[in-house]
Phi, psi and omega in degrees: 000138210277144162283131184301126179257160179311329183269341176314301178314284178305353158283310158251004164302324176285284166001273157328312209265298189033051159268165191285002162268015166254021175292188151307293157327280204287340178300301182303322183319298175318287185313322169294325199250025188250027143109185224290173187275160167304124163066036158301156193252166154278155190280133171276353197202179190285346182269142172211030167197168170242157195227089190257085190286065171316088187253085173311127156114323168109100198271167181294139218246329186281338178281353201216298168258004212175054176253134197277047170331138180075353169271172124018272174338287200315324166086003156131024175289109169267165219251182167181128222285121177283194166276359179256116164287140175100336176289067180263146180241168182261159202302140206120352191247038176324287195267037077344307161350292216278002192239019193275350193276011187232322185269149165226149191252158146222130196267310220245045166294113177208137210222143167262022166236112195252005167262150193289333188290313195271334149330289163333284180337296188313304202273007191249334186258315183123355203208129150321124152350108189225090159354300196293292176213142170297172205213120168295115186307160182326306187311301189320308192297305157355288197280320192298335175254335181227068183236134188200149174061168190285070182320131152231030169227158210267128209283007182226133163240102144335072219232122172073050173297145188290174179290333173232088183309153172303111191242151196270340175067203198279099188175295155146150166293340176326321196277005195300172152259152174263155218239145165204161181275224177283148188280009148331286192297179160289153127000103160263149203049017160253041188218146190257151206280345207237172175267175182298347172262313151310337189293308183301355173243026146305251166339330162275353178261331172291333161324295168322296177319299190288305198279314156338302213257330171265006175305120173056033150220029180323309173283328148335265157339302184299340201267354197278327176070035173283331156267358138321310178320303198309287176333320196264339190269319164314299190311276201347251173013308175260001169275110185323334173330322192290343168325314192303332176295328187273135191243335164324326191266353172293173162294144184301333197289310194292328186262020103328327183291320187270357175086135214273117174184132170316313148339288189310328197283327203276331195256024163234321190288343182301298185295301190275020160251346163297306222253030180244334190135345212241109155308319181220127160246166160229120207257148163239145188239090174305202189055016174273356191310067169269072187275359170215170193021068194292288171335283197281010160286317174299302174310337212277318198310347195282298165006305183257336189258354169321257199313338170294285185314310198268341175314312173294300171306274221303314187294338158290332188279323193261337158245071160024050171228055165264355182273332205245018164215129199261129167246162194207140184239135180208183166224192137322308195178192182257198162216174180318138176298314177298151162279126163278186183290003179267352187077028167257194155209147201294150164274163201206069200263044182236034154163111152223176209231129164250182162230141177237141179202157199035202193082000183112328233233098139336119162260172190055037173242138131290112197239126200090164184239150136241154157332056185340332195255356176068057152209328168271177211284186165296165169223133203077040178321139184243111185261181179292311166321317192307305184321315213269300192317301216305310180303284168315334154308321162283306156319351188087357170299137154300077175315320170314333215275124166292120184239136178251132163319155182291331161259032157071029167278165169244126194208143184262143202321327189210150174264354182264173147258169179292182195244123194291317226263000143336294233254342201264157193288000000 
């Protein structure tokens, strides 16, 4: 046999086997289920996963978490009274409403990035755009820190994901998240293209190969770590674990509560890859770029994330895992106090609004002001490292703890602190 260099070699080792784990897909799978990173920590505090309610394109702070009923602004947006007294949301938000004693906002969120890529970039790792290096997203720093015991399905997820997924960064891709669409659907890449009796004379002939090919390279081989990949993407593949994806199996009553919608299918698929073991999910709820017809682009969008947001908080809540999982709804940035000539608004990342809720994380407080009239700055400002520190502290994380980069800069999970009045009783 002629000698093989590694990728000629993963080039027909792919060939023979032509299972779903040498897909692009099943290689993260593999890479993702192969139990905890090196020097994981144990969890320190009551949260011990995240929930990341994306609402891509950048919602509007005044149509949702921050409305100036009656101003200027508001452009004709009404407001409506929570379970919190003195808390109010805009209308559409009902059944959240009834769930405010569990959330808490910050109104007063501000960012220098007003484009949706780096925007995105900013509010998902906590760090500006850096030429030099990526930066791991929340989710990522998660799993890297709070991973215990042997996953065999992948502890970062992705669901309906946006053009720019939650990435593992100087951390490593083990850490991406892994992305699938609605959980309607299967898995991808986890069911093998051939039945079980070819599939096993695959896999003996991929034996051969292997065994072949490692003759006098051995460590060569050990460093490509391709039958671990193989190994781990078969268990993943035979793991009951994968139940968890299926939402089809809740009672009708429970998917109803959240609402028929891919959203909705994605933040219930959310709760049981949590209560499975699965460190970070990040569900994306597209349509906020509303730069024309705003209102009515928010309403239709309220429409899917009311009942989806409070489903979750209720579904957690009722199986007593909402202390130990924080979810946070966020965007890119915000939008204009003004209305434009389209009925739209505008980006806007100099005051919006998140929600945060369980996890460590007081609920029915508000922390910051905007402005009614849209003109003077926020008050009591929140930057995004704070957001960041503010998480990883209710998870038990170091925000402090310095990590080097693969070309040796040294950089720390957050450059912020936390928001005290968040996290202290």
């Amino acid at each position: 046999m002629e000698p093989l260099g590694r990728r000629p070699f993963l080039k027909t080792t792919a060939t023979l086997a032509g299972a779903s784990w040498l897909t692009p897909v099943g290689q993260w799978l593999a890479r993702a289920a192969d139990g905890d990173a090196p020097g994981a920590l144990p969890f320190k505090k009551s949260a011990q996963a995240v929930i990341v309610l994306w609402l891509q394109g950048g919602p509007s702070q005044l149509e949702t978490f921050d409305p100036h009923a009656d101003s200027t602004i508001a452009g004709g947006t009404t407001k409506i009274a929570t379970a919190v007294k003195g808390i109010y949301l805009a209308s559409g938000f009902e059944r959240l409403a009834e769930e405010m004693g569990s959330v808490s906002l910050i109104r007063s969120m501000i960012s220098k990035e007003g484009d949706h890529e780096r925007g995105s970039y900013t509010l998902k790792t906590g760090f500006r755009p850096d030429p030099t290096v990526i930066h791991p997203s929340l989710g990522a720093v998660a799993c890297h820190e709070l991973s215990i015991g042997k996953a065999e399905i992948p502890r970062h997820v992705s669901i309906l994901s946006s053009q720019w997924p939650a990435r593992g960064g100087y951390l490593g891709d083990k850490y991406d998240a892994f992305q699938m669409t609605d959980p309607a659907g299967p898995v991808p890449d986890a069911q093998a293209h051939v039945d079980s009796n070819r599939e096993k004379s695959r896999l003996k002939s991929l034996g051969i190969v292997e065994q072949t090919f490692a003759k006098g390279r051995n460590k060569r081989v050990e460093e490509t770590q391709h039958k671990n990949t193989t190994n781990a993407a078969l268990k993943m593949m035979t793991s009951e674990q994968l139940k968890a994806f299926n939402v089809s199996l809740e009672p009708q009553s429970v998917q109803d509560m959240y609402g028929n919608s891919a959203f909705g299918r994605g933040c219930l698929a959310a709760r049981r890859l949590v209560e499975s073991g699965v460190r970070c999910v990040e569900v994306t709820l597209n349509g906020w770029d509303t730069h024309a017809n705003n209102h009515q682009f928010c309403k239709t969008n309220l429409k899917t994330l009311d009942p989806a947001f409070s489903g979750l908080i209720r579904d957690l809540r009722q199986r007593n895992m909402l202390d130990k999982t924080l979810v946070l709804c966020m965007g890119e940035f915000g939008r204009t106090p003004s209305i434009n000539p389209a009925g739209g608004r505008d980006h806007w990342p100099s005051g919006f609004s998140i929600a945060l809720a369980g996890g460590g994380i007081h609920g029915g407080r508000v922390i910051g002001e905007t402005d009614p009239e849209g003109k003077a700055e926020v008050k009591n400002p929140v930057r995004v490292p704070d957001l960041h520190a503010t998480v990883f502290d209710a998870l038990g994380i170091d925000y402090d703890k310095l990590n080097q980069t693969p070309i040796g800069r040294t950089v720390k999970f957050s450059e912020g602190k936390p928001v005290r009045e968040l996290l202290d009783a």
